[in-house]
C-alpha positions as CSV (number, residue, x, y, z in Angstrom):
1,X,-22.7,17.1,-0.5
2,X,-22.1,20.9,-1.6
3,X,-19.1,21.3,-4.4
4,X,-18.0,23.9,-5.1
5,X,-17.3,25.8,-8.3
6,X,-13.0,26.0,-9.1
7,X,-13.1,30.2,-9.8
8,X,-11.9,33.3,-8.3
9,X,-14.0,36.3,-7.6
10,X,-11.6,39.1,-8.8
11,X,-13.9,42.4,-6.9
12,X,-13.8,45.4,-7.8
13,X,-13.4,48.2,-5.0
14,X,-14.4,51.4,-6.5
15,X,-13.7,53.4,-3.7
16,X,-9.7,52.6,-4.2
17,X,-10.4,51.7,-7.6
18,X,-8.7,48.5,-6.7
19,X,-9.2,45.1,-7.3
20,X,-8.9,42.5,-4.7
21,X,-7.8,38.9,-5.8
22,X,-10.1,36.5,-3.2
23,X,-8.7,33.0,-2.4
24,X,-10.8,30.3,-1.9
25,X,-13.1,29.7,1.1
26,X,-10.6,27.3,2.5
27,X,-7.4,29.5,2.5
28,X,-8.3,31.8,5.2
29,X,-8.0,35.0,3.7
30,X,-7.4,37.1,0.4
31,X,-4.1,36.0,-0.8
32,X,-2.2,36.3,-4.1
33,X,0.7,33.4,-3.4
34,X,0.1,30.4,-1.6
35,X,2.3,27.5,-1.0
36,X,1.1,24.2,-0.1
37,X,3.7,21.9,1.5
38,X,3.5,18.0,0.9
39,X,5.1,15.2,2.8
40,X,5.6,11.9,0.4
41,X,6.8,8.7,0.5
42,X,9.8,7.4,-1.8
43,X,9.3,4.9,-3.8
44,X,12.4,3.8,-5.1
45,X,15.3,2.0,-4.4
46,X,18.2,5.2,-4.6
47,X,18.6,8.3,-5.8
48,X,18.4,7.5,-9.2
49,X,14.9,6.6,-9.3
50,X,14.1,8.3,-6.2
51,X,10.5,10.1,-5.8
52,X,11.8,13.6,-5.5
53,X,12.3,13.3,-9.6
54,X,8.6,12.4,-9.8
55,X,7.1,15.2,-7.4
56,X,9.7,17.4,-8.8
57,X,8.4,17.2,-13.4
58,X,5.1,17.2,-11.4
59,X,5.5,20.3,-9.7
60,X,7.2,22.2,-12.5
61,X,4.4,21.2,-14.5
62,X,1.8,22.2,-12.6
63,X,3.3,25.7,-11.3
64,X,3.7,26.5,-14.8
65,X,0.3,27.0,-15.4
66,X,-0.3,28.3,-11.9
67,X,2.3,30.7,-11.0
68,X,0.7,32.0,-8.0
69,X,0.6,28.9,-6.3
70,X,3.9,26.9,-5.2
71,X,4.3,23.4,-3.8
72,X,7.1,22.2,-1.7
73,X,7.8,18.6,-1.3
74,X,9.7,16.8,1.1
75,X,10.3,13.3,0.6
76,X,11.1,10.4,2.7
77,X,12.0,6.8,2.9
78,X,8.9,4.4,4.2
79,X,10.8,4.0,7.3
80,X,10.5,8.0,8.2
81,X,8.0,9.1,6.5
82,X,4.7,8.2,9.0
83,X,6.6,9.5,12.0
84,X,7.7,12.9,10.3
85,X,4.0,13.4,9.2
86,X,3.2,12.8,12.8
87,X,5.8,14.7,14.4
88,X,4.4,17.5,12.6
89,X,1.3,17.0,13.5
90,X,2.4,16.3,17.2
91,X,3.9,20.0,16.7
92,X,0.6,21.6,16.0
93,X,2.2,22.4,12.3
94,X,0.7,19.4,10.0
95,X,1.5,19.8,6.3
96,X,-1.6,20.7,3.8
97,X,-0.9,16.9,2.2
98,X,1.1,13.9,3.2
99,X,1.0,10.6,1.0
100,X,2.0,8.0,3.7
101,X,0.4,4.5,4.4
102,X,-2.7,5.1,6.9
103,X,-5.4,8.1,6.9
104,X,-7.8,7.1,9.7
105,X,-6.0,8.2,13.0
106,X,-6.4,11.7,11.8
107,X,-9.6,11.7,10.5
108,X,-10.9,10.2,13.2
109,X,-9.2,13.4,15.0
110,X,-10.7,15.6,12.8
111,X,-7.8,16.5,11.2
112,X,-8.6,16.0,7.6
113,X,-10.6,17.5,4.7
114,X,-13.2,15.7,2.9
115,X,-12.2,14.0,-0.2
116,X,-15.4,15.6,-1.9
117,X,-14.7,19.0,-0.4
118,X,-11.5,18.6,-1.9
119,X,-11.7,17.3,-5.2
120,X,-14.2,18.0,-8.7
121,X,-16.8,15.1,-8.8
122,X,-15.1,13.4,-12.5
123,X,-11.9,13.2,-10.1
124,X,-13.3,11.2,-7.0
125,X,-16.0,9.2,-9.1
126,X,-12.8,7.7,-10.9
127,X,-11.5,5.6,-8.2
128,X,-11.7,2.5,-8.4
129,X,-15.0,1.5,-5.9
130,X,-13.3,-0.6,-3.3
131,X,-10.3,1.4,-3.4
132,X,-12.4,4.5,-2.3
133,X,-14.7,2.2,0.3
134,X,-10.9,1.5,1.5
135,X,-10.5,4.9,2.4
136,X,-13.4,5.7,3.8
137,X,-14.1,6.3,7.9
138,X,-17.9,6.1,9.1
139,X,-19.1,6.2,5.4
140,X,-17.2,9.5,4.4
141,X,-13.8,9.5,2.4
142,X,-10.8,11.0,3.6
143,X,-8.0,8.9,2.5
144,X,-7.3,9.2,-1.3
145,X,-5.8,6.1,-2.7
146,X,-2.8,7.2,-4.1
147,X,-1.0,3.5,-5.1
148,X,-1.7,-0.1,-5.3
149,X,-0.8,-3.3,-5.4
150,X,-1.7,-7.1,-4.8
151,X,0.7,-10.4,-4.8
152,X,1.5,-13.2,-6.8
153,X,4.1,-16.4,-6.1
154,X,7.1,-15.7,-7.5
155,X,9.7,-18.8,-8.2
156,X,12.9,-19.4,-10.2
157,X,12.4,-20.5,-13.3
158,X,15.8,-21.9,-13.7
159,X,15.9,-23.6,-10.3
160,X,12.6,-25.1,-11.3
161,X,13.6,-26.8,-14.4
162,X,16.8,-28.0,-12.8
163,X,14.2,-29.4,-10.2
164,X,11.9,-31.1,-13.2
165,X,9.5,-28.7,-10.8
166,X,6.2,-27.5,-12.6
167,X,4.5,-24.0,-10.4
168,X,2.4,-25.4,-7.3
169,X,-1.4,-24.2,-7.2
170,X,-1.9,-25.3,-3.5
171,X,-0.2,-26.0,-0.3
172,X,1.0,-29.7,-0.8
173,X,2.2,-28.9,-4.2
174,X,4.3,-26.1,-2.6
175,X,6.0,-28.6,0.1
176,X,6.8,-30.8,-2.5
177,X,8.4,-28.1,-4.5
178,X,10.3,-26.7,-1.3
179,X,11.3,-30.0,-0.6
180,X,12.6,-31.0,-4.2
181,X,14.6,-27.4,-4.0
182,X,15.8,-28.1,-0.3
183,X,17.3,-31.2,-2.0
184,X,19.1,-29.6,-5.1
185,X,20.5,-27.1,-2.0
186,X,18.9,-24.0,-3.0
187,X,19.2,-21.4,0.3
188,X,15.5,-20.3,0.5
189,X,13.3,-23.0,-1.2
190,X,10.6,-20.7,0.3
191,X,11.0,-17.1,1.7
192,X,9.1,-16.3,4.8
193,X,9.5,-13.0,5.4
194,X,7.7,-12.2,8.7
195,X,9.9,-10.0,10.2
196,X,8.8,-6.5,11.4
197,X,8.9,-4.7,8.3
198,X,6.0,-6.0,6.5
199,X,4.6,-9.0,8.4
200,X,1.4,-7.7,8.1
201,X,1.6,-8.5,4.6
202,X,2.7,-11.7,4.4
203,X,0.6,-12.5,6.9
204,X,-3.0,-11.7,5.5
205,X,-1.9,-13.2,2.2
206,X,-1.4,-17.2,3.5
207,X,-4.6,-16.0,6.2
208,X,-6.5,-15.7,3.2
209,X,-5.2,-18.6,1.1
210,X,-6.8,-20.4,4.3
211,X,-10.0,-19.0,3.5
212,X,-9.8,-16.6,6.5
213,X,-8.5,-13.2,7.0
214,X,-8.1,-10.1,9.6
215,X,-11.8,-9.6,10.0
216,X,-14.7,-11.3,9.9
217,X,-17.4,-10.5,7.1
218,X,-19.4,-8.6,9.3
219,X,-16.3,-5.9,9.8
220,X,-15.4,-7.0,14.0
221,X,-11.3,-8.5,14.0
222,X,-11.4,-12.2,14.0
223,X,-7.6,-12.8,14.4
224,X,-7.6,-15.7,16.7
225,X,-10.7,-17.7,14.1
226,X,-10.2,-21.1,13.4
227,X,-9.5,-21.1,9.9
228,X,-6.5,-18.6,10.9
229,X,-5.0,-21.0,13.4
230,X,-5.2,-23.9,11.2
231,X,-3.2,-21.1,8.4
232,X,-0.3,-20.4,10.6
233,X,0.1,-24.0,12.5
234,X,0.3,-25.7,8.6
235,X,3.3,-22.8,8.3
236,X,4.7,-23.9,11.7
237,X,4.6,-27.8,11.0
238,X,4.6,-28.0,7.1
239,X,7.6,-25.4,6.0
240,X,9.2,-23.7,8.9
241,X,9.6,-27.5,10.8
242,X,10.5,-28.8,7.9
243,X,13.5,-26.5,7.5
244,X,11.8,-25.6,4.0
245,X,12.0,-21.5,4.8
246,X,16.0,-20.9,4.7
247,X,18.7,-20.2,7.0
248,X,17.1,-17.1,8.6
249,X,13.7,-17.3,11.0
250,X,11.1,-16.3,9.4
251,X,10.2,-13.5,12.2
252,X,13.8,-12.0,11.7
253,X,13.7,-11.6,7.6
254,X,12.3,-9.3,6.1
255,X,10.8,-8.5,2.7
256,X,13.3,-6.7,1.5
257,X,16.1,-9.0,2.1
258,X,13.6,-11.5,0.7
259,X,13.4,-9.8,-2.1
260,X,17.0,-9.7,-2.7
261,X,17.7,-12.5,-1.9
262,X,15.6,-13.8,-4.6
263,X,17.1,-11.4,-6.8
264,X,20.5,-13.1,-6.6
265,X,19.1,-16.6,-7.1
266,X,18.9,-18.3,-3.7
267,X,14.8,-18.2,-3.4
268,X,13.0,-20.6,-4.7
269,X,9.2,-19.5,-4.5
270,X,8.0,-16.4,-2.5
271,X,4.9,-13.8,-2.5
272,X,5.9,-10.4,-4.2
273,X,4.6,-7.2,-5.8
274,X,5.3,-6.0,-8.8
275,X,8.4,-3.9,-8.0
276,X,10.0,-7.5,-7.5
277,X,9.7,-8.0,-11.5
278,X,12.6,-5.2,-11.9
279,X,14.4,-6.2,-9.2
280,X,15.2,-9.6,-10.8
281,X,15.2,-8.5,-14.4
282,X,18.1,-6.3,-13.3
283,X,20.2,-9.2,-11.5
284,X,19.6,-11.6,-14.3
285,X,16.9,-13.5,-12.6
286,X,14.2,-15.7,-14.9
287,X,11.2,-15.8,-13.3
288,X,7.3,-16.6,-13.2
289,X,4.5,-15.7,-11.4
290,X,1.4,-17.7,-10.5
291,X,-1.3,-17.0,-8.3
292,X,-0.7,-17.8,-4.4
293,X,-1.6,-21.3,-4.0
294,X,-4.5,-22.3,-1.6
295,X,-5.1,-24.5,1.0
296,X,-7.2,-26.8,-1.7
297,X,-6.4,-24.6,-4.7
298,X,-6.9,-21.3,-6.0
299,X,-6.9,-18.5,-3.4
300,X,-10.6,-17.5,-3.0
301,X,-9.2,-13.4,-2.5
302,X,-5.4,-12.2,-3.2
303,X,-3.6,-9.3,-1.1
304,X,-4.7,-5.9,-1.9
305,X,-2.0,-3.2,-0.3
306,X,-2.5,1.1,-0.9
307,X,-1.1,3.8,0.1
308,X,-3.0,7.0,0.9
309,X,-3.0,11.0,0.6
310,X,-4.7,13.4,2.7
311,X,-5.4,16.6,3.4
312,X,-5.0,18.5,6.5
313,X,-7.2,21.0,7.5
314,X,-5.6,23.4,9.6
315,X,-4.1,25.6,7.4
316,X,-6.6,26.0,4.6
317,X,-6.4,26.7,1.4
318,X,-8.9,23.9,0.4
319,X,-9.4,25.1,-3.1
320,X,-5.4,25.1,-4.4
321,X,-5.3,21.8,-2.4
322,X,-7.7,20.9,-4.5
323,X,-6.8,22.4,-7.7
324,X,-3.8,20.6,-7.3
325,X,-4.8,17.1,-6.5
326,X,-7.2,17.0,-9.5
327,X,-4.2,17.5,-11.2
328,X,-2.2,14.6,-9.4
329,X,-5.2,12.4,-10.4
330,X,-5.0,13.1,-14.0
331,X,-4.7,9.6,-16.2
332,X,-1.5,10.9,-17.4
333,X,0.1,11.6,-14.2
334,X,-1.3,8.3,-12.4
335,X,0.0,5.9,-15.4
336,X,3.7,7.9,-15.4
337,X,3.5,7.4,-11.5
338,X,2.2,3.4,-11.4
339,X,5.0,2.6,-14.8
340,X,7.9,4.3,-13.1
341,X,7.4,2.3,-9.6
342,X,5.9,-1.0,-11.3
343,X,2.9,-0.4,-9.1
344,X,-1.3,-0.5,-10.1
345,X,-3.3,2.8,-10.4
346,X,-6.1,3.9,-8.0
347,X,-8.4,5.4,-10.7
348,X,-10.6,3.5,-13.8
349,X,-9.2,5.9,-16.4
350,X,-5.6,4.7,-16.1
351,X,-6.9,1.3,-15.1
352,X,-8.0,0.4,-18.7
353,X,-5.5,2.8,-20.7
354,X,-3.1,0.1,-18.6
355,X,-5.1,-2.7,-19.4
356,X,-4.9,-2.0,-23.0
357,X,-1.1,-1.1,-23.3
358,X,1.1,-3.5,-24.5
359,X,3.6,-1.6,-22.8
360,X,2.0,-2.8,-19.6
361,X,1.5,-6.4,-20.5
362,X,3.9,-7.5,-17.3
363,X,1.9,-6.0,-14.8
364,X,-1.7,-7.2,-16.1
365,X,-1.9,-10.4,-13.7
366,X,-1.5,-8.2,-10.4
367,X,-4.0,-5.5,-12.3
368,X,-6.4,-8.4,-12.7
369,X,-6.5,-9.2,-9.4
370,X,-7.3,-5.8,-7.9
371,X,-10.8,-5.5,-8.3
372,X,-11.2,-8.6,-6.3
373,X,-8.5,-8.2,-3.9
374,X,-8.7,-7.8,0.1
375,X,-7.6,-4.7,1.6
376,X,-6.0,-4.1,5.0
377,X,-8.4,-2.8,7.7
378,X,-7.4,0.6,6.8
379,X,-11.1,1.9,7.9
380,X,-10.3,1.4,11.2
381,X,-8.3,3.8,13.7
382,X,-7.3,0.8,15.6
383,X,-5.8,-0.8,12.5
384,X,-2.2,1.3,13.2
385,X,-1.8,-0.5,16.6
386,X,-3.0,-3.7,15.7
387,X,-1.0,-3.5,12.4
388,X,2.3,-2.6,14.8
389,X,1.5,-5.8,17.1
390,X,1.2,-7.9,14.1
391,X,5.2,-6.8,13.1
392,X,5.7,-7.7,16.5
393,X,4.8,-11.0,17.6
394,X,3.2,-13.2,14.5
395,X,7.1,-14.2,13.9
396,X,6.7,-16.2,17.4
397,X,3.5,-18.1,16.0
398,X,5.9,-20.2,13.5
399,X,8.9,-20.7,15.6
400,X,9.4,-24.4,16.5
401,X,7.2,-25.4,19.5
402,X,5.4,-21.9,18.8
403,X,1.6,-21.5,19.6
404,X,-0.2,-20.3,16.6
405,X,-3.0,-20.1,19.0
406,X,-1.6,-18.3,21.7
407,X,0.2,-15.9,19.7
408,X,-3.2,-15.1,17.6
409,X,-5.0,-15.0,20.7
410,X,-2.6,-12.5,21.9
411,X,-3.2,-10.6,18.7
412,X,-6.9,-10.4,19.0
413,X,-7.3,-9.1,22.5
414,X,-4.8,-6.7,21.5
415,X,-7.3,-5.6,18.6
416,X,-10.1,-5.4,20.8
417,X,-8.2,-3.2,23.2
418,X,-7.4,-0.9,20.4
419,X,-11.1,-1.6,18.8
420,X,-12.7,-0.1,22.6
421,X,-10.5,2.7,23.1
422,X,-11.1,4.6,20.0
């Protein structure tokens, strides 16, 4: 692949005596000012440790030492920021970036630049491998990683000892803890969370503790597979019919009300991410984390989830873009990022600086289990319907007198449908 060299050809026109400042071969023309416009994500929880504070040091860095080029950022919350990106794009105006959670729809449109026509080759080659397979469509990369993270079980340490409880390591163990915390009359003695806004997750993470999955190895959706029916009628019969899973249905909570409602003490075990560790240092919460327990033990592959940037084509300016991404990649920047949000870093460089921080200690059992983590479907175009009918329905599959079958059947034709019509 060609890459190109990060300079500016200043000519020199000697009939005007002149000299004409040339932008790069993206930007569509000789200019002295660009601005590049980039729709993010927020990460946080309010406006005191909302991402416009982190886009906002970034950019003043970065236009210090590049006054002629200016970056405007508009941030949203996750539940607007995929439909303003694609309102835009609906509009004909895209933005030159947008850090949201899927790539493939608009590279598959054509949308999108190249992440190696986009960034130097030290920047790309530092992702980590199956981070950058991840975010690749028909063996080319246009989604940039741009955050991670996986899952661990998460329980009350002080509900546990008032239990005699000791962590479970696979699914019987975890019924007899829910039971034990059912008993002592704790609200949740395991959170569910399959409502719409992130079933998706939660769902993948007990498919593979079954030792099945979205997919099947060969990359086709294998939804409806045995070892996934098995998964989600043991949820049906073993916690939800058991009344081990809390007042609310699991298909109407969701993670975030999970989350706080293990933050104020009433869960007793649940699958989080690492933002979860602030969340109940903050309310006084003790807590541990332990792998997610598997059908016979260990969970052969944990949850991998990241988000993605891109790069839009249509209004040029490839080399400021990238100019400007190298510079979002830096180790310095991707560390200060992943330690403000309590999230894992996409490249190797801030990887191991992580790893070897004792600053970082709290976060090293989700960074451990990155490299070996499973990844949504993210490759595939279709992965944004079938991702949306997942939210939809899987909540049905656990219900009392539900049909894990007929509900994952549902969910596979559905893939299929999306799989032919791309």
């Amino acid at each position: 692949m060609r890459r190109r060299v990060r300079t500016r050809a200043i000519a020199a026109v000697s009939a005007l005596g002149l000299a004409a400042v040339l932008s790069g071969c993206g930007a569509g023309g000789a200019s002295s000012d660009v601005t590049l416009t980039l729709v993010a994500a927020d990460y946080g929880n309010g406006a005191a440790d909302s991402s416009k504070k982190y886009w906002a040091d970034l950019v003043e860095r970065y236009e210090s030492d590049h006054p002629d080029v200016h970056i405007d950022v508009s941030v949203y919350s996750w539940n607007d920021v995929d439909r303003k990106v694609k309102e835009r794009v609906d509009a004909g105006d895209p933005p030159d970036m947008a850090q949201i959670g899927a790539y493939a729809d608009y590279a598959s449109q054509g949308l999108l630049y190249r992440a190696g026509d986009l960034l130097s080759i030290p920047v790309q080659a530092d992702f980590l491998s199956q981070l950058s397979g991840a975010g690749e469509v028909n063996s080319v990369q246009y989604g940039m990683p741009f955050a991670a993270s996986t899952r661990l079980l998460f329980y009350n340490k002080a509900l546990f000892a008032e239990a005699g409880l000791t962590p479970p390591e696979t699914w019987d163990e975890l019924v007899e803890c829910a039971e034990a915390l059912k008993a002592d009359g704790v609200k949740f003695p395991y959170a569910l969370p399959l409502g719409p806004e992130e079933a998706q997750a939660e769902t993948l993470q007990w498919l593979l503790s079954g030792g099945g999955g979205y997919t099947d190895i060969g990359g086709p959706y294998g939804i409806d597979s045995t070892e996934n029916v098995e998964t989600v009628s043991w949820l049906r019969d073993e916690l939800v019919g058991k009344g081990l899973t809390g007042p609310v249905a699991p298909g109407k909570l969701d993670r975030a009300k999970a989350f706080e409602a293990f933050a104020a003490g009433d869960v007793g075990m649940l699958n989080g991410h690492p933002s979860l560790m602030e969340m109940a240092r903050k309310k006084g919460v003790t807590y541990g984390m332990v792998p997610i327990p598997g059908a016979e033990g260990g969970t052969p592959s944990a949850l991998g989830v990241a988000d993605w940037m891109m790069a839009f084509e249509k209004n040029g300016h490839r080399d400021e873009i990238g100019d400007f991404l190298d510079f979002v990649y830096s180790e310095e920047n991707v560390l200060d990022f992943s330690r403000e949000y309590d999230l894992l870093p996409v490249t190797n460089s801030a990887s191991r600086a992580m790893a070897a921080s004792g600053q970082d200690k709290q976060l090293k059992p989700f960074l451990d289990q990155l490299p070996l983590s499973e990844l949504y479907p993210v490759g595939k175009t279709s992965w944004a319907a079938v991702n949306a009918a997942i939210k939809q329905k899987i909540g049905r599959a656990v219900e009392p007198g539900g049909s894990p079958a007929g509900v994952l059947g549902e969910l596979q034709a559905a893939a299929v449908r999306a799989e032919s019509a791309e």
